[in-house]
N, C-alpha and C positions, 0 to 999 in steps of 0.2 A: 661655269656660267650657265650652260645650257638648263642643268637641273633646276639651279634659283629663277629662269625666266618660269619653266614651268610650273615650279612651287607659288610664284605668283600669280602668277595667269589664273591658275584653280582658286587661289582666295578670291581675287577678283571676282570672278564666277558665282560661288558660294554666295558671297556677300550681296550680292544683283539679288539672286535667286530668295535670298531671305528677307531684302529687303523689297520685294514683290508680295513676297507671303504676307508681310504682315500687314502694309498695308493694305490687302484683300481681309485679313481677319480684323484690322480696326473698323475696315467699311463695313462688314456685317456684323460686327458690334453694335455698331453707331445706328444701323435700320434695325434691330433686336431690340435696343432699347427705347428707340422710337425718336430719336435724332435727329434723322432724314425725317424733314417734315411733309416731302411728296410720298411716303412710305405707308404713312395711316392716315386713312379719311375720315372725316368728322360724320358719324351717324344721328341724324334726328329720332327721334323717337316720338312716331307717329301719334296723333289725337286718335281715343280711342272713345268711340261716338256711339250710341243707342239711339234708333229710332223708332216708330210704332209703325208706320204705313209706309208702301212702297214711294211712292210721291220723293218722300222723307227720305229713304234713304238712298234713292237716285241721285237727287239734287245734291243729299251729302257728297255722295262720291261723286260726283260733276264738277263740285266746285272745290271740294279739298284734294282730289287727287292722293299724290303719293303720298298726302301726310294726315291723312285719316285713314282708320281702320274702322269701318262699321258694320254692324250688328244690328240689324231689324228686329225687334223684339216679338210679333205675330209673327206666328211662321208660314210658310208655302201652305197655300190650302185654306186656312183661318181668318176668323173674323175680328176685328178688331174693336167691333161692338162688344162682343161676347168673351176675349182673349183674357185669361187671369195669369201671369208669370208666377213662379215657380219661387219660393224662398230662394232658391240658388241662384235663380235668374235675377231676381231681386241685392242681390249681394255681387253680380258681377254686375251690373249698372252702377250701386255705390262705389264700388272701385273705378270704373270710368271719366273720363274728361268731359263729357257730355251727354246729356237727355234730350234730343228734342223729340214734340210730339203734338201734334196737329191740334189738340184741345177743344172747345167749341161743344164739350159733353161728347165728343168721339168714343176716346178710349177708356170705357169703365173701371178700368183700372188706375188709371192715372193719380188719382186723388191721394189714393192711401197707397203709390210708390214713392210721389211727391214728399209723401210726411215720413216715411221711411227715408227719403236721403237727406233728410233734414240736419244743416250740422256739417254733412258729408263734402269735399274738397270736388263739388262737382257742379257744372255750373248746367243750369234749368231751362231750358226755353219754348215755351210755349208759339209754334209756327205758325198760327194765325193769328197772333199779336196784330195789331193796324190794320185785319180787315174786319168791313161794316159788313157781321153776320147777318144775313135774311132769315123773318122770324121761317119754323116750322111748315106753317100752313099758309105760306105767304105767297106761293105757284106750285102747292105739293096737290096736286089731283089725288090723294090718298083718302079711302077709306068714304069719306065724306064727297071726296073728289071735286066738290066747291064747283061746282054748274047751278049758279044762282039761277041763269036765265031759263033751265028746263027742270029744275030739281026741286023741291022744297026740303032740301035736307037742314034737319037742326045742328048748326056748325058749334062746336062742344066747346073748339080751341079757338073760338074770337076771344074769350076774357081773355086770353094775351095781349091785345091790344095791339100786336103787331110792333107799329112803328114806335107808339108811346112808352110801350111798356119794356122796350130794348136797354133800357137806363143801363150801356153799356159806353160809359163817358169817351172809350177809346182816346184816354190821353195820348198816347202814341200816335197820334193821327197823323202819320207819317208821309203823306202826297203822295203815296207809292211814286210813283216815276218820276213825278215833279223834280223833290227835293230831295226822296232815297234820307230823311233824318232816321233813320232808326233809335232812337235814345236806348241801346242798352244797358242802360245806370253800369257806365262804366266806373264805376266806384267799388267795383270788386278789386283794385286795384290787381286785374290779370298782367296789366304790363309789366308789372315789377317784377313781382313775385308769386302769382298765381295763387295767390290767396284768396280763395272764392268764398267770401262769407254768402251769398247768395240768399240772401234774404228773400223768400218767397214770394212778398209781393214787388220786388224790386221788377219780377218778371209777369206782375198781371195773375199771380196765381190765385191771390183773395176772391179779390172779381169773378174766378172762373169754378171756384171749388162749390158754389152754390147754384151752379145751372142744374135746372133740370133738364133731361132728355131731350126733351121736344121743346126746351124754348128755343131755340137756332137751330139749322141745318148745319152742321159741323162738315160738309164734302167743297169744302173752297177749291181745291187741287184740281178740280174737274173743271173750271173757270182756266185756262192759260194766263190770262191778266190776272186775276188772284195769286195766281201759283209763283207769279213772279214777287210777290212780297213772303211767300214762304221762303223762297230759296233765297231774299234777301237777309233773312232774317236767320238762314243757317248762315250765310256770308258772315253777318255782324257777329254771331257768334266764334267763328271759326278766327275770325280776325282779333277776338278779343282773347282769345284760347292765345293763338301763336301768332302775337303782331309783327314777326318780323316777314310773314310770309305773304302779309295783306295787297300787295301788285300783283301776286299772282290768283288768290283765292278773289281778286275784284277781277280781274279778265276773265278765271274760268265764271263769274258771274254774269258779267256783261254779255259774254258768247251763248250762256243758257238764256238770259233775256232775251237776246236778237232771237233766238230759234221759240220761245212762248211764244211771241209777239207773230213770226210769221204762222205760227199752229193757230192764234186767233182768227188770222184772215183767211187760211183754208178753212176752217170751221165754218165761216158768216159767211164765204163762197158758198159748200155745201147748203147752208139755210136757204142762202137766195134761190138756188136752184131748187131746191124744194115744193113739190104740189101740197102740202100737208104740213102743218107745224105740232100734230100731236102723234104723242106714242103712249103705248102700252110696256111697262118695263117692273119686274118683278121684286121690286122693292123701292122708294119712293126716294133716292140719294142724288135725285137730277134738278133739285130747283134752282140753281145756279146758270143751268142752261137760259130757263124763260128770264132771269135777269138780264143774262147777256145776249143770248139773242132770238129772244123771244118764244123760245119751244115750251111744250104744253106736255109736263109725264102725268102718265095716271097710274100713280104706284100699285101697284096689286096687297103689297105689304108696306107695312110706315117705312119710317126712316129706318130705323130699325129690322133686320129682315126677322127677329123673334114677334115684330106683332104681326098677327097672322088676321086676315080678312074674316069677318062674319058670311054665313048662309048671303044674308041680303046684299052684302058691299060686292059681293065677288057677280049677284045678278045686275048691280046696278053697273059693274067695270063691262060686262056683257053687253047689255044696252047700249051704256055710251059706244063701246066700238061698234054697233053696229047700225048705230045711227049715225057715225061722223067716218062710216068707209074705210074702218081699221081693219089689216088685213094680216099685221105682222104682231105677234108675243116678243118683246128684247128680254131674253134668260139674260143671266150673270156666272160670271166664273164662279164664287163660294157663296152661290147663295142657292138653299134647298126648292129643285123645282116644282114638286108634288103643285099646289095650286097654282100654280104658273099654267102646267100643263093641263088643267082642269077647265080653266078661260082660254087658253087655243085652241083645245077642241072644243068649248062649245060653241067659241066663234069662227071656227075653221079656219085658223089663221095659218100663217106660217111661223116659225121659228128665227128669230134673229139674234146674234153676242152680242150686248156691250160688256166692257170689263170696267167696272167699278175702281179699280186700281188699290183699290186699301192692298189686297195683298196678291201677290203672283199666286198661279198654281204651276205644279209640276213643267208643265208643258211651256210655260211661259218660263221657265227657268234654262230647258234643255235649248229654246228658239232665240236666249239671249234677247228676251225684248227688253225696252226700256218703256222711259214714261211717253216720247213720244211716238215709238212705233206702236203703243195699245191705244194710242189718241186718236192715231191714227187710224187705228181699225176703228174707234168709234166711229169716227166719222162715215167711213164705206156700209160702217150695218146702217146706221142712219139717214143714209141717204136711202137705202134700200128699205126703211122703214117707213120714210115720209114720201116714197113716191107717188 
């Protein structure tokens, strides 16, 4: 008797013991194969974005978060006047999810990338879609610097006609804040299946492939209230890219709106407190200020920093500063100072930064700034400019 309890006892035993193992080797089966549905998690696969200017690709990442990946296309240091991409740089855009890019005659490149992704499963959007550009010469103190009341300067760029001849219908006339309609002809049918036939002027591209240079000021971003139809308009895109993720890419837009909005009222603080509403600033990319709140630049160079001042235009920017008690030069982060430096000394001015923001330099990279902390600094040079 004794032997048969323990001959059973140990089957017992065994049998516990095997029937422990296996169910441990069916339950790592079953997460191997992918069974256990808390075992693998569903990975999105980020929108993968191109932009031209920094502006651009802040707001990008502000408002897409962890589901963009972007790519600035001018690099640290460059101009985005002047910047030509690379065939290869050209071939990783056509494989992207997205183009956006300021437009407005900004980026000389733009025209003949646009016609190169022609076709391509990538969808277009031009960022200043729905705002009313200001002609050229319409507050640019450049060159001619437009002092009718002390100058008799012959004004070259009135046949623009300014207001008349803007024959920029701005279908999209979108109420910026009002109503937020962005119409991005959503008929690329992105919701379904991402099939972006992208029909070039679906996006305003017709209209815009025929500007010249100097008919508009392409620098909206430097406006806060402008800037906030840019970044609407990366929202509509981003929302029409990956609609399931559109609650979140609208709050991170709403949150970038509340903070434009309060940068315009430090700004117009700034002006109020000002003795001065003119500056000297070495390229003429500020008319957007005297729109909004009434400041006066006297570009030393056009809009453009490649047009460079004549003998006479650089004794006339002399004069006016020193008949209107100019005391301060505003240099630029990537824009060459040689004549800049030529009109401080021979007004004996001082030196003051703005940053233009088209692109970061080094040092703005290592300090982690963004669009509002260089806004920011414009405002403190400029305060220190108009005092």
């Amino acid at each position: 008797m004794k032997p048969t309890y323990y001959i059973l006892a140990l089957i017992l035993v065994l049998s516990a013991f095997l029937a422990a193992c296996g169910g441990t080797e069916e339950e790592l089966e079953e997460v191997d194969s992918g069974e256990d549905d808390n075992a693998v998690e569903e990975t999105i696969e980020p929108l993968e974005v191109f932009t031209t200017i920094f502006p651009l690709e802040d707001f990008a990442n502000k408002i897409g978060g962890e589901f963009v990946e972007v790519t600035n296309m001018v690099p640290v240091g460059a101009d985005a006047h002047t910047f030509d991409p690379t065939p290869r740089e050209m071939i990783d855009v056509a494989e992207g999810d997205a183009f956006i890019y300021n437009g407005a005659g900004l980026e000389g490149f733009a025209d003949a990338l646009i016609d190169t992704l022609e076709g391509e499963d990538i969808l277009i959007v031009q960022a200043s879609e729905g705002i009313d550009l200001i002609d050229y010469d319409d507050h640019s103190h450049d060159h001619d610097h437009g002092h009718e009341e002390d100058h008799d300067h012959d004004h070259e760029h009135e046949e623009h006609g300014h207001e008349e001849d803007h024959d920029h219908d701005h279908e999209h006339d979108h109420g910026h804040e009002e109503d937020h309609d962005h119409d991005h002809d959503h008929d690329h049918g992105h919701e379904e299946d991402h099939d972006h036939d992208h029909e070039h002027e679906e996006h305003g591209h017709e209209e815009d492939h025929g500007h010249h240079h100097h008919d508009e000021d392409p620098h909206v971003w430097l406006d806060p209230i402008l800037a906030i139809t840019l970044a609407e308009n990366v929202k509509d895109a981003f929302i029409e890219l990956m609609p399931e993720q559109e609650e979140l890419f609208t709050d991170n837009f709403e949150a970038l709106k509340e903070e434009l909005e309060q940068l315009d009222e430090e700004f117009q603080e700034m002006v109020d407190a000002a003795s001065k509403d003119t500056f000297i600033v070495s390229h003429a990319g500020y008319g957007y200020w005297h729109e909004r709140y009434g400041l006066e630049q006297i570009g030393i160079s056009g809009m453009s920093p490649t047009e460079e001042p004549s003998q006479r235009q650089i004794e006339e920017i002399i004069e006016h500063a020193e008949e209107n008690d100019l005391h301060h030069v505003m240099f630029e982060q990537n824009i060459p100072t040689q004549v800049s430096e030529v009109v401080k000394d021979e007004v004996g001015a001082e030196a003051v930064y703005l940053h233009n923001l088209e692109a970061l330099i080094d040092e703005d990279v290592e300090n982690n700034e963004d669009y509002f902390s260089l806004m920011r600094r414009n405002i403190e040079a400029l305060r220190t400019a108009l005092q």
